[in-house]
C-alpha positions as CSV (number, residue, x, y, z in Angstrom):
1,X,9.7,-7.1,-47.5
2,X,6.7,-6.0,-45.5
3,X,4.9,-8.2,-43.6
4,X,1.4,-9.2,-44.4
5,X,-1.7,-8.4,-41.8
6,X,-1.4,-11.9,-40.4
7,X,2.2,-12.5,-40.0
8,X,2.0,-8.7,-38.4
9,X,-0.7,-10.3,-35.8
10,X,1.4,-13.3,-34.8
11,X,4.4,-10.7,-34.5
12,X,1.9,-9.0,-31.8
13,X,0.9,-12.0,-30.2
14,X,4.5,-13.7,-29.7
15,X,5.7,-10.6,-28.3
16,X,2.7,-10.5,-25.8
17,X,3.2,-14.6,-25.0
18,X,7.0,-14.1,-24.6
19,X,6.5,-10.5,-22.5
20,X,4.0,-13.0,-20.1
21,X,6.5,-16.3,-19.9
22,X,9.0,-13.9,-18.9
23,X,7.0,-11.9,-16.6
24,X,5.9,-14.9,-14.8
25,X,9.6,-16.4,-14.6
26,X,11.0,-12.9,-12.5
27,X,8.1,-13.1,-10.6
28,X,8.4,-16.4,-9.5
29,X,12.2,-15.7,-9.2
30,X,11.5,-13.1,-7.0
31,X,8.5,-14.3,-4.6
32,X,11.0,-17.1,-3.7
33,X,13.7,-15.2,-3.2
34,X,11.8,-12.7,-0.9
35,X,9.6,-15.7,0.7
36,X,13.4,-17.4,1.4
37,X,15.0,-13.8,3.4
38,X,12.0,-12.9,5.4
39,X,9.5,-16.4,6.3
40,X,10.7,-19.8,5.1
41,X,13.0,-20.1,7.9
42,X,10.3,-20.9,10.6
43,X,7.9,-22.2,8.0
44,X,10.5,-25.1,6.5
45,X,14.1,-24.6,8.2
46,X,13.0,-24.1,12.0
47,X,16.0,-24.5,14.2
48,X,17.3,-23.0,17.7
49,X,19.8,-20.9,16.4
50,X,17.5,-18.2,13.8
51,X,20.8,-17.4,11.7
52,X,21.3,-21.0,10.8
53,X,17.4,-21.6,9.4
54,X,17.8,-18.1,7.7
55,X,21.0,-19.5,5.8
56,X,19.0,-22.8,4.7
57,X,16.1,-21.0,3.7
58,X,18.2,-19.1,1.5
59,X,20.3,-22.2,0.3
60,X,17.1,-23.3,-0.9
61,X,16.6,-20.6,-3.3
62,X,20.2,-21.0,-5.3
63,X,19.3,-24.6,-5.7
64,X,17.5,-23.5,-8.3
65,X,20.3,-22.3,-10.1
66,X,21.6,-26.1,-9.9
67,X,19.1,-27.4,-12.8
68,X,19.0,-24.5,-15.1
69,X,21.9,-25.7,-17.5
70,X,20.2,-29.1,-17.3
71,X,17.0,-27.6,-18.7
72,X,18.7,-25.2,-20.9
73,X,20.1,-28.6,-22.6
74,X,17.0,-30.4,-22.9
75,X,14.8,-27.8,-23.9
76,X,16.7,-26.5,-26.0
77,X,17.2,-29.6,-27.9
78,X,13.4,-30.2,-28.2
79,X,13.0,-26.4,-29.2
80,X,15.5,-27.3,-32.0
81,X,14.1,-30.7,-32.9
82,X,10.2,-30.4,-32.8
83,X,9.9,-26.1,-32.5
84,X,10.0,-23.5,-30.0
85,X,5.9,-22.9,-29.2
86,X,5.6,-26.8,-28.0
87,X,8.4,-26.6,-26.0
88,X,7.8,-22.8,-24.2
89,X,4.2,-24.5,-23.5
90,X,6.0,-27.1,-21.7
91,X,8.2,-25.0,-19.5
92,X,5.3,-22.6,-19.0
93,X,3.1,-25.2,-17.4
94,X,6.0,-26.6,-15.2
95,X,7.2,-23.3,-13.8
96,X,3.5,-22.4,-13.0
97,X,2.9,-25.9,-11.4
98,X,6.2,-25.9,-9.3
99,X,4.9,-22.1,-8.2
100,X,1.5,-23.1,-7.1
101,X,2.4,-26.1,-5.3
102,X,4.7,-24.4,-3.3
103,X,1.9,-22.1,-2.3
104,X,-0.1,-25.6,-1.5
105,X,2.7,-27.0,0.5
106,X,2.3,-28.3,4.2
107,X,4.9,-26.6,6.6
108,X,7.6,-28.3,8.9
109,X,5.1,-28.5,11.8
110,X,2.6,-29.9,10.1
111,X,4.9,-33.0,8.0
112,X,8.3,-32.6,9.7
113,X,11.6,-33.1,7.1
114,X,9.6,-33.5,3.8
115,X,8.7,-29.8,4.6
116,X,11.7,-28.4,3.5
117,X,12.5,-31.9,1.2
118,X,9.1,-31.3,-1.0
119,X,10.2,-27.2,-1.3
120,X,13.4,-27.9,-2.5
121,X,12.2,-30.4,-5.1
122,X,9.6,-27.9,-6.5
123,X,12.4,-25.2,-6.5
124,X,14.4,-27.4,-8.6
125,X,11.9,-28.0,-11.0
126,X,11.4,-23.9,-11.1
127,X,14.8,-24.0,-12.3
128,X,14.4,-26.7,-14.7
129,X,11.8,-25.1,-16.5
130,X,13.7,-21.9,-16.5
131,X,16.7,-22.7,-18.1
132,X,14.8,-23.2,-21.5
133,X,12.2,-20.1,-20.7
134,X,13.8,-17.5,-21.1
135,X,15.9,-18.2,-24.3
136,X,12.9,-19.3,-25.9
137,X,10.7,-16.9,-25.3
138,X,12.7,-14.3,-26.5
139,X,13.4,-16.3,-29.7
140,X,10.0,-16.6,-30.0
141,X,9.4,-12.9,-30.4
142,X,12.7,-12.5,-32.2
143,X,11.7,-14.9,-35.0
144,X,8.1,-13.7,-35.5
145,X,9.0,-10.1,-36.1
146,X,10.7,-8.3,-39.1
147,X,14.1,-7.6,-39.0
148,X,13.7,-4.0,-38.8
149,X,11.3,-4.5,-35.5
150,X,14.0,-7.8,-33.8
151,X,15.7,-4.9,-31.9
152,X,11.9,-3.1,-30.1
153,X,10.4,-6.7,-29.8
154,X,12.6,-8.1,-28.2
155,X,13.5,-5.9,-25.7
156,X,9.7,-5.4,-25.0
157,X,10.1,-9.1,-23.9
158,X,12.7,-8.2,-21.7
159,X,10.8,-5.4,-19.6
160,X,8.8,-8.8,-18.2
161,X,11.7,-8.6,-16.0
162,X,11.2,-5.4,-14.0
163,X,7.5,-5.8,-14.3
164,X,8.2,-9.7,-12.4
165,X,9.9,-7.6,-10.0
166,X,7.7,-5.0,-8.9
167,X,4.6,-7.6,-8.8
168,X,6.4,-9.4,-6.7
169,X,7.4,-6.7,-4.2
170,X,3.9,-5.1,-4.3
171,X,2.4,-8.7,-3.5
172,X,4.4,-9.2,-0.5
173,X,3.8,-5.6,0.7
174,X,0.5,-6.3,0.4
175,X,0.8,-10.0,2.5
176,X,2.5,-8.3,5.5
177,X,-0.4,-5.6,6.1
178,X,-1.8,-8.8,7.4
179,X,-0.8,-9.7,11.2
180,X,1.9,-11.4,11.7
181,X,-0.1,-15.0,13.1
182,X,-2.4,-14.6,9.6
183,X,0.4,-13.6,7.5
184,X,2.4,-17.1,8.8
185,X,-0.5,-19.3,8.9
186,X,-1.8,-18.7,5.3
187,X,-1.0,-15.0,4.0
188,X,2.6,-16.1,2.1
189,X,0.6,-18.5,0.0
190,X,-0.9,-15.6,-2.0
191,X,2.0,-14.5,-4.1
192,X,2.6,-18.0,-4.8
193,X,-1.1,-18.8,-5.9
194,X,-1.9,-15.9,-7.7
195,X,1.2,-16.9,-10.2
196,X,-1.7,-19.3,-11.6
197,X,-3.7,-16.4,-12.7
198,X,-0.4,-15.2,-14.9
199,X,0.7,-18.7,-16.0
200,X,-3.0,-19.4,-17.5
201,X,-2.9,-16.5,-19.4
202,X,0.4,-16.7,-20.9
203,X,-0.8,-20.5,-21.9
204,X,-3.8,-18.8,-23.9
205,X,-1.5,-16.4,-25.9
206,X,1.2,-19.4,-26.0
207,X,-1.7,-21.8,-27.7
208,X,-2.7,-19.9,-30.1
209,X,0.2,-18.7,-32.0
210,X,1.8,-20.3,-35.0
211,X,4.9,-21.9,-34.7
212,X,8.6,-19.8,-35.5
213,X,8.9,-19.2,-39.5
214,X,12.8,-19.7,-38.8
215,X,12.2,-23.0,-37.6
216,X,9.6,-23.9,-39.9
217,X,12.3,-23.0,-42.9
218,X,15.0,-24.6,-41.4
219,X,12.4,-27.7,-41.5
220,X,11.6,-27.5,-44.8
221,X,15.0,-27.1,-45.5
222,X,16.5,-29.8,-43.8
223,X,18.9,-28.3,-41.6
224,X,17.3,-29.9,-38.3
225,X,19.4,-31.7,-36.7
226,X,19.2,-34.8,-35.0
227,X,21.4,-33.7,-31.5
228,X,21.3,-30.2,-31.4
229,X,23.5,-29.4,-28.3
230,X,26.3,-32.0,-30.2
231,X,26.3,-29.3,-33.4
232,X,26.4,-26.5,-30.9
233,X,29.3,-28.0,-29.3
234,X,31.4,-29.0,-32.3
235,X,30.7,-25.8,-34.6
236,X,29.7,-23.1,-32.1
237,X,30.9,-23.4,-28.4
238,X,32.9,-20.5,-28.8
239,X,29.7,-18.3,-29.8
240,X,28.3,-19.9,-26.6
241,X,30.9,-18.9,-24.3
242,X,31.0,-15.2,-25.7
243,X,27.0,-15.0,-24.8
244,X,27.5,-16.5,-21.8
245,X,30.5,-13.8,-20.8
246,X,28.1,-11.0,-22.7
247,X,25.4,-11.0,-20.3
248,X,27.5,-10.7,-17.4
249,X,27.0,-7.1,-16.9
250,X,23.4,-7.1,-17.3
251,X,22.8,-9.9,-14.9
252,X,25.3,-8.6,-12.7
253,X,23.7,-5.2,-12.9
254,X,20.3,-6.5,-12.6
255,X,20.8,-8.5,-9.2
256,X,23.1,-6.1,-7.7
257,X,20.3,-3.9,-7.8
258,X,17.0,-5.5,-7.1
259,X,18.9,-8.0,-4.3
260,X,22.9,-6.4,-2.8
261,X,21.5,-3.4,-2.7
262,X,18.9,-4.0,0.1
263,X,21.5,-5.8,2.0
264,X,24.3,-2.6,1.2
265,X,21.8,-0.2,3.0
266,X,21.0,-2.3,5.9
267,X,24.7,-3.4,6.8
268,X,27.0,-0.3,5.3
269,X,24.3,2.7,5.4
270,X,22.0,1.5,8.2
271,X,18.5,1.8,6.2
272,X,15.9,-0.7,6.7
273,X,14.5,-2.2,3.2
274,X,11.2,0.0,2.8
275,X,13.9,3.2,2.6
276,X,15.9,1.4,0.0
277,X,12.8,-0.1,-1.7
278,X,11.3,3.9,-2.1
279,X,14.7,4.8,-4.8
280,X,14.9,1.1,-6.0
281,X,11.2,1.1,-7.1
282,X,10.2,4.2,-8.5
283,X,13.4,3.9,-10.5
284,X,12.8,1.0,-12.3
285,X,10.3,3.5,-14.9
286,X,13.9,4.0,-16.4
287,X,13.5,0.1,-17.3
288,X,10.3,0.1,-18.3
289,X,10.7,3.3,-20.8
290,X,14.6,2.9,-21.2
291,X,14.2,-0.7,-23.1
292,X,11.7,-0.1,-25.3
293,X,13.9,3.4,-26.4
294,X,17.0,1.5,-27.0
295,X,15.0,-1.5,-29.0
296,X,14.0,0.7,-31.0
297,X,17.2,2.6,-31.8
298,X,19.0,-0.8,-32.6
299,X,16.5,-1.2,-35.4
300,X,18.2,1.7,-36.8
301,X,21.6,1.8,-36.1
302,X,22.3,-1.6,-35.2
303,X,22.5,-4.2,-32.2
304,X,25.6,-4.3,-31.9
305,X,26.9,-0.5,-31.5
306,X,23.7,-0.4,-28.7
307,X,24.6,-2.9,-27.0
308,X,28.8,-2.2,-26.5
309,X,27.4,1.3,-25.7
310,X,25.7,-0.5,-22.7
311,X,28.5,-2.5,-21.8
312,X,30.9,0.8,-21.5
313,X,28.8,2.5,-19.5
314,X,28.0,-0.6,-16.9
315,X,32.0,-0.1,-16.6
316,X,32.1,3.4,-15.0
317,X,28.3,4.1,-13.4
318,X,28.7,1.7,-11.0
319,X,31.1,3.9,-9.3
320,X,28.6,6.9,-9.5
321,X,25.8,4.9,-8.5
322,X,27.4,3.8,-5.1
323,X,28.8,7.0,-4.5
324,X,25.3,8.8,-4.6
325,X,24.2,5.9,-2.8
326,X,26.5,6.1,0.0
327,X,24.9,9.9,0.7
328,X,21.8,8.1,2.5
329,X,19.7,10.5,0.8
330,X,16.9,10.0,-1.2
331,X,17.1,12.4,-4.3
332,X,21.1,11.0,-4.7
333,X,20.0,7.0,-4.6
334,X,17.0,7.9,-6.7
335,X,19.2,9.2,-9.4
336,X,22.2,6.5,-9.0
337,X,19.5,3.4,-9.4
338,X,18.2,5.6,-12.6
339,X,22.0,6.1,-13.8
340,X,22.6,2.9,-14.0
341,X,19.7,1.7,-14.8
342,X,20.1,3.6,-18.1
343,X,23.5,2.0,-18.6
344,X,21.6,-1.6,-17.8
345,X,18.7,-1.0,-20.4
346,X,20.9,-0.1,-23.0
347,X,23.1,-3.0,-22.9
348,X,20.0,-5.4,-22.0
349,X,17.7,-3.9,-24.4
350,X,19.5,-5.7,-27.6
351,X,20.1,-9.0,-26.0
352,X,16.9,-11.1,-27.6
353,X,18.0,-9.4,-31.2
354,X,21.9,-9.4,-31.0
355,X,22.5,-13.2,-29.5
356,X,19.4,-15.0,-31.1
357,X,21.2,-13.8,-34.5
358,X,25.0,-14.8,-33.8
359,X,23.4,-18.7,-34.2
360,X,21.9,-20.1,-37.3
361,X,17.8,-21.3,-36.8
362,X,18.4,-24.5,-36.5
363,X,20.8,-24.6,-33.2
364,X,19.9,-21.3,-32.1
365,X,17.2,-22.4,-29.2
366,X,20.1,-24.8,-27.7
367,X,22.7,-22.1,-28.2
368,X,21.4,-19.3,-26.8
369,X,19.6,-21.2,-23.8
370,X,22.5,-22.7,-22.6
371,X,24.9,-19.6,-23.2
372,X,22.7,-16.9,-21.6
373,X,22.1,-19.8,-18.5
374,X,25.6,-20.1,-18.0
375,X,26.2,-16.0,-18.1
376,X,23.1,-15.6,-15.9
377,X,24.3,-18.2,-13.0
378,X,27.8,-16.6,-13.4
379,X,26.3,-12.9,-13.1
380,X,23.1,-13.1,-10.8
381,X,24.1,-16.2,-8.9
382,X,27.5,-15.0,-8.0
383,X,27.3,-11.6,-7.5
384,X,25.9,-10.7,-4.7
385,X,28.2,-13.2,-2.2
386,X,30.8,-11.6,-4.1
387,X,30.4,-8.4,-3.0
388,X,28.9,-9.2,0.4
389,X,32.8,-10.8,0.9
390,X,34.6,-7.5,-0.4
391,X,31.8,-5.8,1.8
392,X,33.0,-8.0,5.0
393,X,36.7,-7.2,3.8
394,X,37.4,-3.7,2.9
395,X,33.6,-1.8,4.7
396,X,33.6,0.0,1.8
397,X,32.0,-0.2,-1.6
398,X,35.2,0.5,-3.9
399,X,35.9,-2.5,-4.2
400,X,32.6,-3.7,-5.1
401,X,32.0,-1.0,-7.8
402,X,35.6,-1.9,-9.5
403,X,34.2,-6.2,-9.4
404,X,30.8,-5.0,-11.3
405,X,33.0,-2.8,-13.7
406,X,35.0,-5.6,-14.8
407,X,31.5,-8.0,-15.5
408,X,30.9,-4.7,-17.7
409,X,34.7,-5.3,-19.3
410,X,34.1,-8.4,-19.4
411,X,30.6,-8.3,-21.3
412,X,32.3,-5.2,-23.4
413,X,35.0,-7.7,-25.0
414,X,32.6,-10.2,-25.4
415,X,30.6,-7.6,-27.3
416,X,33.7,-7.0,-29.6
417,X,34.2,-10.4,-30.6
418,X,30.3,-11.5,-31.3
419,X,29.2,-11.0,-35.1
420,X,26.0,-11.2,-36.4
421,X,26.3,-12.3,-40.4
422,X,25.7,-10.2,-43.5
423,X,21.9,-10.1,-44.3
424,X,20.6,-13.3,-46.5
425,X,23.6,-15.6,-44.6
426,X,23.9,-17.6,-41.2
427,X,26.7,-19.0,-39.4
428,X,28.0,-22.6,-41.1
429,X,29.3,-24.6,-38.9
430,X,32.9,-26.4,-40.5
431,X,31.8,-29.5,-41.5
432,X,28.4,-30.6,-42.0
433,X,26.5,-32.6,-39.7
434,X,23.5,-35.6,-40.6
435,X,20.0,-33.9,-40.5
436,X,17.5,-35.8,-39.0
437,X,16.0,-38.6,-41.1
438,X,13.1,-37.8,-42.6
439,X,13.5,-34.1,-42.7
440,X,14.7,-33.2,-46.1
441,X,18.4,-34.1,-45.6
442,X,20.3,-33.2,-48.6
């Protein structure tokens, strides 16, 4: 059925809010995790020995990976419970004030301990807000469109992420044109500061849209439920758990590319980070125009067969891409960052369309948050200590090519075993559970 001028406006506008809340999220993800490698040590961790403040400042950033199942649960259960815009207007505001404050903070010399205490804290509540950001939002976009536009919308949302990424590096290669005294002093705050200007707007585009027409039918209908994350965990754990394991690959993919690979050309290839930064950046156009591309031929072919495409390939071009990137030339990286970044936009592409439809409406905010932050920590959290460890114990990149193929096995199976429902049906749980009172229960 088409959609009428209206509805086709608040498609548009919940794909430009989502495309903004994620933007802002790999931003912030990014300033602090460049801010942590290259000046928070002798900002917050100073300490005699340079190694050991380096390896606190950067224990600081996966803290944040501590609280995003935490907020994954309890954003996802509001999302269920009272709607997704509310909620996305919540964790929008709370990433954006945990980003600007950091950019406000006092350093070590000037308050001693809390320094580093009060940075921490802000970082957790960065990932608080995150583990219900990213599900949302692309439920948001997912739920406003038709079905035969889930498949380009969404993964519009999900070229935020690159875009996040490249803000983020061209920010701080702005900051260190300044001198080195100016850039300590006052110069790192500017990335953090200027996520305000991004956060405000996505709260304009946030504001004004209506709320989800799936959750408002599974309102009217009754199917609400009073705990969310207790249906999710009775009826559909193991559609959790497949999510979870399907976007492995991506996230593995993903962080092995923006983050390893900086640390692979330093330590194995001996390039500093500008030479590695020239293939990594101009490659990530692929992204930009490979997601979009793919969306759009999942709306005619299906999710599914795009996405195990993906997956298959994220299980051999690692191999190429590490063995053109082992040549220390430019023209071979440049074209093993774009190889596989094809492979990663094709599987990542379909991810808002494909895992927002394995749930029914009125558990799908909790399931999907808490799958995809599980499959996230497990994929962009673990792998690059993972392959710095088979770096330190083989000096070679085999090994490392033959771990990310198996997060592309392993996202592959997943792939095989995640159904999306005939049209006109959703997944029933096995028995039913009590909808919330007052809500239509039947």
């Amino acid at each position: 059925m088409a959609m009428t001028r209206s509805a086709q406006e608040q498609s548009r506008k919940a794909v430009f809010a989502s495309w903004i809340g994620t933007t802002i999220e790999y931003y912030d993800f990014a300033i602090y995790g460049l801010a942590a490698s290259l000046i928070f040590a002798p900002l917050f961790f100073p300490s005699t020995d340079p190694t050991v403040g380096t390896l606190l400042s950067l224990s600081s950033f996966a803290v944040g990976y501590l609280t995003r199942p935490l907020g994954a649960l309890v954003f996802g259960h509001f999302g269920d419970r009272i709607g997704r815009k509310a909620v996305l207007i919540v964790t929008l505001v709370l990433m954006g004030v945990a980003t600007f404050a950091i950019g406000l903070l006092p350093t070590y010399s000037q308050i001693g301990v809390a320094a580093p205490v009060l940075l921490i804290v802000a970082r957790l509540v960065q990932g608080f807000s995150v583990g219900g950001e990213y599900g949302g939002a692309v439920l948001l976009a997912v739920e406003h469109s038709s079905e035969r536009q889930r498949g380009l919308f969404g993964s519009i949302v999900n070229t935020g992420a690159t875009v996040g990424l490249v803000l983020a590096n061209v920010a701080f290669i702005l900051v260190f044109q300044l001198p080195d005294d100016q850039m300590l002093a006052w110069g790192w705050r500017i990335p953090f500061l200027f996520s305000s200007i991004l956060v405000v707007v996505g709260l304009v585009a946030r504001y004004s849209l209506e709320e989800s027409p799936d959750f408002a039918e599974a309102k009217d209908q009754g199917t609400v439920r009073g705990v969310p994350a207790l249906e999710v965990l009775r009826h559909h754990l193991g559609t959790v758990l497949l999510v979870a394991v399907g976007i492995i690959a991506a996230g593995s993919a993903f962080t092995m590319t923006t983050v390893f690979s900086l640390t692979y050309g330093r330590d194995a290839l001996g390039l500093d980070n500008s030479a590695m930064l020239t293939a990594l950046l101009p490659a990530t156009a692929v992204i930009l125009v490979g997601l979009p591309l793919f969306g759009r031929l999942s709306d005619r072919v299906g999710v599914r067969p795009v996405f195990l495409a993906g997956a298959a390939s994220l299980v051999v071009l690692p191999f190429v891409w590490f063995a053109l990137m082992d040549t220390g030339r430019y023209v071979p990286m440049l074209l093993g960052f774009a190889l596989l970044f094809v492979g990663y936009s094709a599987n990542y592409a379909v991810v808002p369309a494909y895992f927002s439809q394995v749930f029914p409406p009125a558990v799908r905010f909790t399931g999907m948050s808490i799958g995809l932050t599980l499959g996230l920590i497990a994929g962009n959290a673990v792998a690059p200590a993972v392959s710095a460890s088979l770096l330190d114990a083989t000096g070679g990149w085999l090994a490392i090519a033959g771990y990310m193929a198996l997060t592309g096995l392993a996202s592959l199976t997943a792939g095989l075993f995640l159904r999306i429902p005939a049209a006109g049906t959703t997944p029933q749980p096995v028995t039913e559970a009590p909808a919330v009172a007052g809500q239509g229960a039947r």
